[in-house]
KOLDO-202403 format. One line per field, with one value per residue: x, y, z of N, C-alpha, C in turn; residue number from 1; residue in one letter. Coordinates in Angstrom, 1 decimal. Last residue first. Layout:
<pts>
n_east c(X / ...);
n_north c(Y / ...);
n_up c(Z / ...);
ca_east c(X / ...);
ca_north c(Y / ...);
ca_up c(Z / ...);
c_east c(X / ...);
c_north c(Y / ...);
c_up c(Z / ...);
pos c(NUM / ...);
code c(a / ...);
</pts>
This chain:
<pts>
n_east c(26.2 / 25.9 / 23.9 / 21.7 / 20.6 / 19.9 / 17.6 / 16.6 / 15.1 / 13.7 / 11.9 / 10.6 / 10.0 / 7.7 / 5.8 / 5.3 / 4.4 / 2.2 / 0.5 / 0.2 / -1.7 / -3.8 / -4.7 / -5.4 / -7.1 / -9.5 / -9.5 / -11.2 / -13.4 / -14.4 / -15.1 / -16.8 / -19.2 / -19.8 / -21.2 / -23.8 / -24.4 / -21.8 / -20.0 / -19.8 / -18.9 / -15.9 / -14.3 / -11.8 / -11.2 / -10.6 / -7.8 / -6.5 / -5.9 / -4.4 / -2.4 / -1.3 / -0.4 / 1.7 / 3.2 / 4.2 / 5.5 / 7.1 / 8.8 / 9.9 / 11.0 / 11.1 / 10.1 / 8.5 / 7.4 / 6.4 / 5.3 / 3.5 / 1.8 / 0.9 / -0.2 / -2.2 / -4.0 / -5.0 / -6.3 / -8.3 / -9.4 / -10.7 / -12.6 / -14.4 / -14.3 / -13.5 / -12.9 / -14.6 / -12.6 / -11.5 / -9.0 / -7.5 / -7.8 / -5.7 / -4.0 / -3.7 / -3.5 / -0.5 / 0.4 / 0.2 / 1.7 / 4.1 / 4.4 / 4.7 / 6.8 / 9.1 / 8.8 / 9.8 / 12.0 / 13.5 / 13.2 / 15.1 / 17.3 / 17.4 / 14.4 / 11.3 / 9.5 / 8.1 / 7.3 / 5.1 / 3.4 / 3.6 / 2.4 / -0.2 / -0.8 / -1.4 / -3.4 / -5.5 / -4.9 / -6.2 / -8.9 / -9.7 / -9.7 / -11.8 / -14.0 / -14.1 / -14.0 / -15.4 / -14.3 / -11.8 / -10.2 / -8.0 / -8.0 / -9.4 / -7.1 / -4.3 / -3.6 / -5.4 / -4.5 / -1.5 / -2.5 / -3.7 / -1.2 / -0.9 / -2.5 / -1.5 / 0.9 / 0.4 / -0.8 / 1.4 / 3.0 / 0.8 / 1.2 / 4.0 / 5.3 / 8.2 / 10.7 / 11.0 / 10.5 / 8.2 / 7.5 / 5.6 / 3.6 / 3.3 / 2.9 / -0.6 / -1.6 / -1.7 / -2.8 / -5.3 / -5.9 / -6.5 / -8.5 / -11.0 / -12.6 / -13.4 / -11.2 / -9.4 / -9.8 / -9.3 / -6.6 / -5.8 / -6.2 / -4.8 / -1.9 / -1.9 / -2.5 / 0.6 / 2.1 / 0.7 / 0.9);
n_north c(-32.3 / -29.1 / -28.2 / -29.4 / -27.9 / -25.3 / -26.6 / -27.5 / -25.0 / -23.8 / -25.8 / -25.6 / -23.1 / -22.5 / -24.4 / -23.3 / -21.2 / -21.7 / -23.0 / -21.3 / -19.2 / -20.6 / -21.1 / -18.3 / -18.0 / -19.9 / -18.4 / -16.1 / -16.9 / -17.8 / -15.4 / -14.2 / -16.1 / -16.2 / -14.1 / -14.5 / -17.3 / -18.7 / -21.6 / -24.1 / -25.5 / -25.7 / -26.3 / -27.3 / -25.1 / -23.6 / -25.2 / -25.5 / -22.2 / -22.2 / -23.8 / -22.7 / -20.2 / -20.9 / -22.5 / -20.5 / -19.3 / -20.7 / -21.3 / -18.5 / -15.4 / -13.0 / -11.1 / -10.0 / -12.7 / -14.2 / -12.7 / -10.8 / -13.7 / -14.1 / -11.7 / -12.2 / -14.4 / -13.6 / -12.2 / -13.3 / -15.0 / -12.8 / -12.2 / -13.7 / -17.1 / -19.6 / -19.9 / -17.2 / -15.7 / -15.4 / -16.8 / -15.7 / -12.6 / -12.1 / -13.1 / -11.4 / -9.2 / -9.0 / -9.8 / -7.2 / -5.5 / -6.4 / -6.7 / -3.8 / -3.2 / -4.1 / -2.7 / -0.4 / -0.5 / -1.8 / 0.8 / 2.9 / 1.7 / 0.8 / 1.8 / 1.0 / -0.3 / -2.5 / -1.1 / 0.3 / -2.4 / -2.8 / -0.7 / -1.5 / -4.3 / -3.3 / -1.8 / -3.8 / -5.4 / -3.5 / -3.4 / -6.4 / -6.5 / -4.6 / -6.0 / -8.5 / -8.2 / -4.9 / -2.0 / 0.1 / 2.5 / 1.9 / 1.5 / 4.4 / 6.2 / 6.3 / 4.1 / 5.0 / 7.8 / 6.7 / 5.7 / 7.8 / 8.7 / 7.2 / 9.0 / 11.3 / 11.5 / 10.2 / 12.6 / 14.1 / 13.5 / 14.0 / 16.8 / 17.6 / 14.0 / 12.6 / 11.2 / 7.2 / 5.2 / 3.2 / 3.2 / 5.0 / 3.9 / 1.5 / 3.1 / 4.3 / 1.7 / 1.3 / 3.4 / 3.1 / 0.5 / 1.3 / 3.2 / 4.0 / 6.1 / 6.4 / 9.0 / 6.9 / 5.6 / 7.8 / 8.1 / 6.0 / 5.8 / 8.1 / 7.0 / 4.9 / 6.3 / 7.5 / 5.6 / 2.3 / -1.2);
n_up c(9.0 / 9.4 / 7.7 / 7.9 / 10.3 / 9.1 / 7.4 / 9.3 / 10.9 / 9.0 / 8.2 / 10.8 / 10.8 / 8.6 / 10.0 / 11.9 / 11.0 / 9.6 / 11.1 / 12.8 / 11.6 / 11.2 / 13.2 / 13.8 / 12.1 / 12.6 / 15.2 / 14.2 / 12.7 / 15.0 / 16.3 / 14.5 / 14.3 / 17.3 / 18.9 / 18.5 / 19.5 / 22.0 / 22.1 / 23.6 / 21.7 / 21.9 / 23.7 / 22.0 / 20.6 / 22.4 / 23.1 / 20.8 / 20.4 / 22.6 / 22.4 / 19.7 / 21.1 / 22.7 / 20.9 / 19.2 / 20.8 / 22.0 / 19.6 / 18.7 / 19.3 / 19.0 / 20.0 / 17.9 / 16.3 / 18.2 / 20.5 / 19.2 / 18.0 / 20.8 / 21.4 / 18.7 / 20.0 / 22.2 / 21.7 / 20.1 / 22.1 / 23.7 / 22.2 / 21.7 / 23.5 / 23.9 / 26.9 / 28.7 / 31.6 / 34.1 / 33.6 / 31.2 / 31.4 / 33.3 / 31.7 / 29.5 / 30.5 / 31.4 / 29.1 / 27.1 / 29.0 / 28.7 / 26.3 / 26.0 / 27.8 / 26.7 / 24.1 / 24.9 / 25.7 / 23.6 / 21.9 / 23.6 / 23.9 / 20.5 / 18.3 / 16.2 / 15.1 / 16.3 / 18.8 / 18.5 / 18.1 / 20.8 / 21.6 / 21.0 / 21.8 / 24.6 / 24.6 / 23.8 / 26.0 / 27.5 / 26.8 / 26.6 / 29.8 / 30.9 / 29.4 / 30.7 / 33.0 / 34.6 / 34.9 / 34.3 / 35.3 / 34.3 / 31.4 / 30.8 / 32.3 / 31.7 / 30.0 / 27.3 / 27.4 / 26.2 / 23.8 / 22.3 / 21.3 / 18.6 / 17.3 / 17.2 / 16.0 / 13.6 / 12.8 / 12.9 / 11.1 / 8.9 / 8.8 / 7.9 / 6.9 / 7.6 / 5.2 / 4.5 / 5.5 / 5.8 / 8.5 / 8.7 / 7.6 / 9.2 / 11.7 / 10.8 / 10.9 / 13.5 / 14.0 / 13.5 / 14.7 / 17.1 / 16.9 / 15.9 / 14.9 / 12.6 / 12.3 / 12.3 / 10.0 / 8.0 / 8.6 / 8.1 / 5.1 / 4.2 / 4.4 / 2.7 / 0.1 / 0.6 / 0.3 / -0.8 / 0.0);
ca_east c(26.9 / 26.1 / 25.5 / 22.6 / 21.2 / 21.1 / 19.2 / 16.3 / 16.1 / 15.3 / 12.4 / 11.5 / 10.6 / 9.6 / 6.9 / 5.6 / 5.3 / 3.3 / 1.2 / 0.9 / -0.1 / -3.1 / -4.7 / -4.2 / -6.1 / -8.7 / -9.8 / -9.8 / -12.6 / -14.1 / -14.5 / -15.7 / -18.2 / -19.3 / -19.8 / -23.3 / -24.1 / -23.0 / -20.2 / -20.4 / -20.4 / -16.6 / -15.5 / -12.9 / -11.8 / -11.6 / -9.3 / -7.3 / -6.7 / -5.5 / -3.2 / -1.7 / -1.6 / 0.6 / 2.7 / 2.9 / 4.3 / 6.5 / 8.2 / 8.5 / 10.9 / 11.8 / 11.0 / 9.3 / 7.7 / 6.9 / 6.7 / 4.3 / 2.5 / 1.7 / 0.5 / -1.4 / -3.3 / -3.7 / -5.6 / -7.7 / -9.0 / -9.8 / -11.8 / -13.3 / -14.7 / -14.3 / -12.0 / -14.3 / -13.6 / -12.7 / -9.2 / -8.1 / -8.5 / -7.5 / -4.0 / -3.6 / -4.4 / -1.9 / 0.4 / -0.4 / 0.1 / 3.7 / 4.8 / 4.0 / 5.2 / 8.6 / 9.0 / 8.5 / 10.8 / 13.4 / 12.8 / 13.3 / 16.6 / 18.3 / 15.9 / 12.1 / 10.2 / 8.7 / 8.5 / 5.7 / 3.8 / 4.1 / 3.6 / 0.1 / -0.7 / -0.3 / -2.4 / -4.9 / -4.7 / -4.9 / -8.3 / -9.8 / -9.2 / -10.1 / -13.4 / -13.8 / -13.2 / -15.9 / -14.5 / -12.4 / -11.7 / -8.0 / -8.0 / -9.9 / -8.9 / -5.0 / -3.4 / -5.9 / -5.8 / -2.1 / -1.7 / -4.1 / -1.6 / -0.3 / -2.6 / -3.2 / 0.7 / 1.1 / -1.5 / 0.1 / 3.6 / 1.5 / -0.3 / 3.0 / 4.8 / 7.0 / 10.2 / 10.2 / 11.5 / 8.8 / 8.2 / 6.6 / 3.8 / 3.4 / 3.2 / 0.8 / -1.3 / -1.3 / -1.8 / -4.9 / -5.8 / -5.4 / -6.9 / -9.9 / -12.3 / -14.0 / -12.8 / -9.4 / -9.2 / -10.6 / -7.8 / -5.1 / -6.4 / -6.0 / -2.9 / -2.1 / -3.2 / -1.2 / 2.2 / 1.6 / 0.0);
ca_north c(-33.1 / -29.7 / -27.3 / -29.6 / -29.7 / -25.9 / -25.9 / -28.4 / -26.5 / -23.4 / -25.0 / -27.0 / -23.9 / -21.7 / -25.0 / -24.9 / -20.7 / -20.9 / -23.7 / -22.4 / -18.7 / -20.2 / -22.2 / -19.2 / -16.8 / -20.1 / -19.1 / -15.5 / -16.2 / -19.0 / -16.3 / -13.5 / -15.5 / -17.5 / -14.0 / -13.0 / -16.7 / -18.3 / -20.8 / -22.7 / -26.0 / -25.0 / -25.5 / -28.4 / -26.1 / -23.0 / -24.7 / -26.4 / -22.9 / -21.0 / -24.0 / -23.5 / -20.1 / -19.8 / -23.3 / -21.9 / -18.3 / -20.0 / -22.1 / -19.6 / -17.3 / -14.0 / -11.7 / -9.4 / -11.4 / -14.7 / -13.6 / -11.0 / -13.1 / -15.1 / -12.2 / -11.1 / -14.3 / -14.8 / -11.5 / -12.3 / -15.4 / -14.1 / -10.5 / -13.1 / -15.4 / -19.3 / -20.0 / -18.6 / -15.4 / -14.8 / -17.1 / -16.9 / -13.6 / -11.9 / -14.3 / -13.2 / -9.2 / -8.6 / -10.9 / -8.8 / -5.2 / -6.7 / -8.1 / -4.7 / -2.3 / -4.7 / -4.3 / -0.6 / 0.1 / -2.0 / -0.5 / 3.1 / 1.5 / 0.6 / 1.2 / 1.4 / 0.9 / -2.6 / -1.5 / 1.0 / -1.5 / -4.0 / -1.2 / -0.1 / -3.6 / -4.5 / -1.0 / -2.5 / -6.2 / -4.0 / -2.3 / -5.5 / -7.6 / -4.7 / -4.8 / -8.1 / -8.7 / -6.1 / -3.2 / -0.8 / 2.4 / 2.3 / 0.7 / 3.0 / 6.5 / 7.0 / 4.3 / 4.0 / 7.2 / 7.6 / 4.7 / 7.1 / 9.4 / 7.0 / 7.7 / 11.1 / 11.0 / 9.3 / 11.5 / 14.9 / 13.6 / 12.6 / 16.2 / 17.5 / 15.7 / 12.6 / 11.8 / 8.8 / 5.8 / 3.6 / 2.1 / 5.6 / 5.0 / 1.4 / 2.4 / 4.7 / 3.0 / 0.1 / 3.1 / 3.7 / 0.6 / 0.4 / 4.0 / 2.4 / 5.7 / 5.6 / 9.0 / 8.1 / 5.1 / 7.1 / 9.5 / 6.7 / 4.7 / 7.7 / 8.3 / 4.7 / 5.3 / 8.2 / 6.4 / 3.2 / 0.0);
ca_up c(8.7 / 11.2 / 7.6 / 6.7 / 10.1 / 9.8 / 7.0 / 8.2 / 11.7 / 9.6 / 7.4 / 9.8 / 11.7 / 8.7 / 8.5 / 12.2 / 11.7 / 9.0 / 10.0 / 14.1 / 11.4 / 9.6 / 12.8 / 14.7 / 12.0 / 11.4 / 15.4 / 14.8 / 12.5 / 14.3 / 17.3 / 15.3 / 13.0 / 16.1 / 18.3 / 18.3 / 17.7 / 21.0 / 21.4 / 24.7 / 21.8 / 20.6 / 23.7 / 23.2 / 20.1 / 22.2 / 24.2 / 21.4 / 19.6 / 22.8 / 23.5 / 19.9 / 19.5 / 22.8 / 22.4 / 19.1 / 19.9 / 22.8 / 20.4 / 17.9 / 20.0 / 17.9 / 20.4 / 18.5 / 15.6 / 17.1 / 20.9 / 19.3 / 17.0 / 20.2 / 21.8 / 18.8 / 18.2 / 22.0 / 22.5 / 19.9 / 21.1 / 24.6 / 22.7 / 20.5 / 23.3 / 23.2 / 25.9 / 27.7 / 30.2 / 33.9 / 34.7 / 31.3 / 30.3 / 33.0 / 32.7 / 29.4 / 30.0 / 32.4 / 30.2 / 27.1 / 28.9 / 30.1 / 27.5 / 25.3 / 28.1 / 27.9 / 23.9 / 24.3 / 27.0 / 25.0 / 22.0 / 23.4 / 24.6 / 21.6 / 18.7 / 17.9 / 14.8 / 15.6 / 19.1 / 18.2 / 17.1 / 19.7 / 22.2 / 20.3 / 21.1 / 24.0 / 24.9 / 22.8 / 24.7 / 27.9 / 26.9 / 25.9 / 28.5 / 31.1 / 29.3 / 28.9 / 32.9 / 33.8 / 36.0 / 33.8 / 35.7 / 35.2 / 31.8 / 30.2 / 32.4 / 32.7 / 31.2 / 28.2 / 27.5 / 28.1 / 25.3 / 23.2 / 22.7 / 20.4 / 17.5 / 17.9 / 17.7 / 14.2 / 12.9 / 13.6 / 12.7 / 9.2 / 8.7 / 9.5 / 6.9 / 7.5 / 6.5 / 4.3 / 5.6 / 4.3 / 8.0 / 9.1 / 6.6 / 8.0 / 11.8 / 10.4 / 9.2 / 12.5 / 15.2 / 12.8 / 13.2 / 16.9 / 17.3 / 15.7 / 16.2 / 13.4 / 11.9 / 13.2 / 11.1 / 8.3 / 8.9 / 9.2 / 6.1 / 4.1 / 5.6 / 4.0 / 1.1 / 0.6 / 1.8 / -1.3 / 0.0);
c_east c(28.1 / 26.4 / 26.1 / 23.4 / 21.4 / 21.7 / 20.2 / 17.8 / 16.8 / 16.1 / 14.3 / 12.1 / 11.6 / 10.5 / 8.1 / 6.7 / 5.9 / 4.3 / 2.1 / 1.3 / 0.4 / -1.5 / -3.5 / -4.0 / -5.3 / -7.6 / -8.7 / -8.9 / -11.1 / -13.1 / -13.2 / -14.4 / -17.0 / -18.6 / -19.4 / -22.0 / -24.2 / -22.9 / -21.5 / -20.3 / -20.8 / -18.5 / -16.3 / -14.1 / -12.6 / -12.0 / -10.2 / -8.3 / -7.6 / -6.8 / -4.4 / -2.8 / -2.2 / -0.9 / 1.7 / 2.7 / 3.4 / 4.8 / 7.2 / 8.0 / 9.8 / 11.8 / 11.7 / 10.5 / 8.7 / 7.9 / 7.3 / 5.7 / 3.8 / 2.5 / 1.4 / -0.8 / -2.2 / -3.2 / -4.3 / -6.2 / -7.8 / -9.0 / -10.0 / -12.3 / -13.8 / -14.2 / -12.2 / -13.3 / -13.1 / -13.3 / -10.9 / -8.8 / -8.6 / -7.8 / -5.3 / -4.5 / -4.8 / -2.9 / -0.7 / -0.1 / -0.3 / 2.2 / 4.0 / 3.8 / 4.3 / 7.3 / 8.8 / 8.4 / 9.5 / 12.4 / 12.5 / 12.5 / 14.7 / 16.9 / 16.3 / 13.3 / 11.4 / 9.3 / 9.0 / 7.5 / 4.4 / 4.6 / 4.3 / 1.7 / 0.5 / 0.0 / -1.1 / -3.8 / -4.5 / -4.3 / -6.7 / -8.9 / -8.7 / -9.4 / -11.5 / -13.4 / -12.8 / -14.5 / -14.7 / -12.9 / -12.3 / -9.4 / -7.8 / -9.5 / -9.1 / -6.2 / -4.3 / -5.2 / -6.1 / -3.3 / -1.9 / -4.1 / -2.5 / -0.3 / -2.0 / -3.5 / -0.6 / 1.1 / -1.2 / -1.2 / 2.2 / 1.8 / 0.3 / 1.9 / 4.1 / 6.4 / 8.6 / 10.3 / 11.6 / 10.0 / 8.7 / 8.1 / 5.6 / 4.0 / 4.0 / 2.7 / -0.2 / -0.3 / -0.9 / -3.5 / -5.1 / -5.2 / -5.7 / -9.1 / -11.8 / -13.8 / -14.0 / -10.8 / -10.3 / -10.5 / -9.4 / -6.6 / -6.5 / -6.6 / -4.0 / -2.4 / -3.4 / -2.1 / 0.7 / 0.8 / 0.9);
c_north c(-33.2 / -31.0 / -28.0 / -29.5 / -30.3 / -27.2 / -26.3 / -27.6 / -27.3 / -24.3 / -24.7 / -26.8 / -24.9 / -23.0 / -23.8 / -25.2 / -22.5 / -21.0 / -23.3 / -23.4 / -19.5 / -20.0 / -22.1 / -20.2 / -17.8 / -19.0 / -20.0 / -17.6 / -16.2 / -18.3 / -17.6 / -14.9 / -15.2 / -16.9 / -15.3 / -13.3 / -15.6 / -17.8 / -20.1 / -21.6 / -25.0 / -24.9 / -24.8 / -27.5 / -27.2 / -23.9 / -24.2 / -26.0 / -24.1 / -22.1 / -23.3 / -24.2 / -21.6 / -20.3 / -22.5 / -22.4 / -19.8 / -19.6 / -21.5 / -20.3 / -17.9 / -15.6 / -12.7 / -9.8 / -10.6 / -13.9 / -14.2 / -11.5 / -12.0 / -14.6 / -12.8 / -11.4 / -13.4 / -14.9 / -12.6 / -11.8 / -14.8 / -14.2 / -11.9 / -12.3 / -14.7 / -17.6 / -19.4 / -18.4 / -16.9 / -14.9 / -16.4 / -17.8 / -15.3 / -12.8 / -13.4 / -13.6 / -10.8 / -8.6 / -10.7 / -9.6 / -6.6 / -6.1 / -7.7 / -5.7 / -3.1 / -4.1 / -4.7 / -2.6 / -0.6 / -2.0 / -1.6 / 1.9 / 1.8 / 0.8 / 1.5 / 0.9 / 1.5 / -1.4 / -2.3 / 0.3 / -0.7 / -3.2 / -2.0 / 0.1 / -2.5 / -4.3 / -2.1 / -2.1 / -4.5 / -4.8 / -2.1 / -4.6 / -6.1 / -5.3 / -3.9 / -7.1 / -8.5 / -6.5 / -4.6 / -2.2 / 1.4 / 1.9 / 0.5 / 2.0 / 5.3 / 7.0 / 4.7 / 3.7 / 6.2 / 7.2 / 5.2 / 6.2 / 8.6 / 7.4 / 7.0 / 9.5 / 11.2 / 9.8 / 10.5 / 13.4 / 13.6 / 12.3 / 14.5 / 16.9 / 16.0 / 14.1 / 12.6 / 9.8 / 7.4 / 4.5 / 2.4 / 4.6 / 5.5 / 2.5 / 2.4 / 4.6 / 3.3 / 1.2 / 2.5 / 3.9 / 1.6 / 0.7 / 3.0 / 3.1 / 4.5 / 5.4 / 8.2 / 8.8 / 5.8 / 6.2 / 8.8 / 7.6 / 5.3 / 7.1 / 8.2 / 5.7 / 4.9 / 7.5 / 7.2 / 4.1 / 1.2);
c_up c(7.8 / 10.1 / 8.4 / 7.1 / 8.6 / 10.3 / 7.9 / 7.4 / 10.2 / 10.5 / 8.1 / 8.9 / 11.6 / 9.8 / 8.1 / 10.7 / 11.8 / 9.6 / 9.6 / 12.0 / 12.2 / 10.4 / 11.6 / 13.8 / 12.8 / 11.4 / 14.2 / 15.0 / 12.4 / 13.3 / 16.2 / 15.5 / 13.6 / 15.1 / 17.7 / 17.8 / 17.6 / 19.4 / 21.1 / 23.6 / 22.7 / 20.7 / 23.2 / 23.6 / 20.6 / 21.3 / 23.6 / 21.9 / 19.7 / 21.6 / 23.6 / 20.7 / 19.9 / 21.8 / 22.5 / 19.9 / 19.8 / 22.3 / 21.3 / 18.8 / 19.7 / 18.8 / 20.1 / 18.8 / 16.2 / 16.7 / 19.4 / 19.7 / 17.8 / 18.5 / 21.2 / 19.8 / 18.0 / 20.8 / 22.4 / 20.2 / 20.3 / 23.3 / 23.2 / 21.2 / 22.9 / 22.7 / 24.2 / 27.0 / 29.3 / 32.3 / 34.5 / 32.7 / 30.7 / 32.8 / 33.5 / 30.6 / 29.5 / 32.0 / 30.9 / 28.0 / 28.8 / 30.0 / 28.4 / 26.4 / 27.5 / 28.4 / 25.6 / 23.8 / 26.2 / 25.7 / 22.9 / 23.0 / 24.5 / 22.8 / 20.0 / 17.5 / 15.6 / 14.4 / 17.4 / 18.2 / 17.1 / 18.2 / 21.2 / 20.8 / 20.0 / 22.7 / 24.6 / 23.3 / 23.8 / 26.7 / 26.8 / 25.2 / 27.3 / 29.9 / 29.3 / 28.4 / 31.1 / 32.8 / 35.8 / 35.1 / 35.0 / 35.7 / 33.6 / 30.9 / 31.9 / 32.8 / 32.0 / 29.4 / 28.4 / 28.0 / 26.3 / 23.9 / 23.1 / 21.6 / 18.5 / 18.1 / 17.9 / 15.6 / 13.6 / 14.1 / 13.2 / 10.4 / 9.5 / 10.0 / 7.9 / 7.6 / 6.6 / 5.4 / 5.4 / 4.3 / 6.4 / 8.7 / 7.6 / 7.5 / 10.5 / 10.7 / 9.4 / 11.0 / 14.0 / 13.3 / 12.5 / 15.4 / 16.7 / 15.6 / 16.7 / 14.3 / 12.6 / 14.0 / 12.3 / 9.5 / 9.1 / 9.6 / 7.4 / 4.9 / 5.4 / 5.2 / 2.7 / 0.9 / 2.0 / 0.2 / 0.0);
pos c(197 / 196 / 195 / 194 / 193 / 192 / 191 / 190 / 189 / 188 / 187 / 186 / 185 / 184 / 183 / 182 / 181 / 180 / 179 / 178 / 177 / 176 / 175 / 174 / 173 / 172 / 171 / 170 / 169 / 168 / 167 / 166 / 165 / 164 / 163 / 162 / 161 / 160 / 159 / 158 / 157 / 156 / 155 / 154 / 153 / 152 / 151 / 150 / 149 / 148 / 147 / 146 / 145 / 144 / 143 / 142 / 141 / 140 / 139 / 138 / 137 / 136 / 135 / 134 / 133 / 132 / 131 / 130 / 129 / 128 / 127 / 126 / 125 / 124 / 123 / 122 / 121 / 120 / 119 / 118 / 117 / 116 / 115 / 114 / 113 / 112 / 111 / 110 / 109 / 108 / 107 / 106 / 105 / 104 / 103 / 102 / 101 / 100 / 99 / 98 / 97 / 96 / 95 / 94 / 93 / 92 / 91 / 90 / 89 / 88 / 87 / 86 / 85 / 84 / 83 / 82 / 81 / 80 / 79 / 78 / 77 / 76 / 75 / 74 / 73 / 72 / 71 / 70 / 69 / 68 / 67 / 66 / 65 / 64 / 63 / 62 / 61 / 60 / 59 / 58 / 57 / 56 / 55 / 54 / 53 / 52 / 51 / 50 / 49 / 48 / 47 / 46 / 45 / 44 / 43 / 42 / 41 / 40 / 39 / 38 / 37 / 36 / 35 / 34 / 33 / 32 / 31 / 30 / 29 / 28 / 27 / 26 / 25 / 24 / 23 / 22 / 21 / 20 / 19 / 18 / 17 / 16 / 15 / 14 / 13 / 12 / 11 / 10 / 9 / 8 / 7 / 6 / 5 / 4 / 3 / 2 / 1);
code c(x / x / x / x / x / x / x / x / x / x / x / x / x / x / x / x / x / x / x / x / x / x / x / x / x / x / x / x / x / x / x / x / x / x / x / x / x / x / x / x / x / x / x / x / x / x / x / x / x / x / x / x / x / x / x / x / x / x / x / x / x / x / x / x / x / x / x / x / x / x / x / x / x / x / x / x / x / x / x / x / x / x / x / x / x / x / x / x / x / x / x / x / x / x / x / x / x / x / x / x / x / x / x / x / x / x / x / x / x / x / x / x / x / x / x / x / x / x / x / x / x / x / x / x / x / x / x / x / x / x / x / x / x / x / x / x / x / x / x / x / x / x / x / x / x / x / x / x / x / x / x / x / x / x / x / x / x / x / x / x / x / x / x / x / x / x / x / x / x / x / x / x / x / x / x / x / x / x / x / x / x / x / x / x / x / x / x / x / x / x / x / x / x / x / x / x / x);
</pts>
């Protein structure tokens, strides 16, 4: 997607009120190298400012377990994203603010909400993408994706039908990236036990 597009994306984002999304845009637009125009800078922090947000008010005053979920999974998030831009220590901060949204939002999650439920689901697809992605440890990512995938497959029957589309959704999204990631895997074991005889 070319850099106009993706402010595009950004503004309509914005528009709807999908911080993550628009978080995502411009992410992207800052990943082209380009320096960015004011309109751009302008976009990229209405989109990060709402990490304070959800510090200071959303996930502060969240009482219902989905909610928190939720809130904490965005602010995992908008960390994950900023840490695939980041160097030396700003990386750092932002690679341990991730970690540590999505953990406090894991272990919510699995103690107050089905295995089943999109927000749960979710939250494990992007985790496990970032221990793929960030921290570069597969095993972890699939053990993650994996266990989230079973469980919501042994309780596929407490599925309502507000969220079935959602759920089954996110559901084939694990299923897709424990193949991807299982066959890089073999993939790079499979090299290096060439180079080893």
């Amino acid at each position: 997607m070319d850099k106009n597009d993706l402010v595009q994306k950004a503004k309509l984002a914005e528009q709807a009120e999908r911080y993550d999304d628009m978080a995502a845009a411009m992410k992207s637009v800052t990943e082209q190298g380009a320096e960015l125009s004011n309109e751009e800078r302008n976009l990229l922090s209405v989109a990060y400012k709402n990490v304070g947000l959800l510090d200071n008010f959303l996930i502060t005053n969240a009482t219902a377990a989905e909610s928190k979920v939720f809130y904490l999974k965005m602010k995992g998030d908008y960390y994950r994203y900023l840490s695939e831009v980041a160097s030396g220590d700003a990386k750092k901060d932002t690679v341990d603010n991730s970690q540590q949204a999505y953990q406090q939002a894991f272990d919510i999650s699995k103690g107050e909400m089905q295995p089943t439920h999109p927000i749960r689901l979710g939250l494990a697809l992007n985790f496990s993408v970032f221990y793929y992605e960030i921290l570069n440890n597969p095993d972890r990512a699939c053990s993650l994706a994996k266990t989230a995938f079973d469980e919501a497959i042994a309780e596929l029957d407490t599925l309502n039908e507000d969220s079935y589309k959602d759920s089954t959704l996110i559901m084939q999204l694990l299923r897709d990236n424990l193949t991807l990631w299982t066959s890089e895997n073999q993939a790079d074991e499979g090299e290096t036990g060439d180079g080893e005889n």
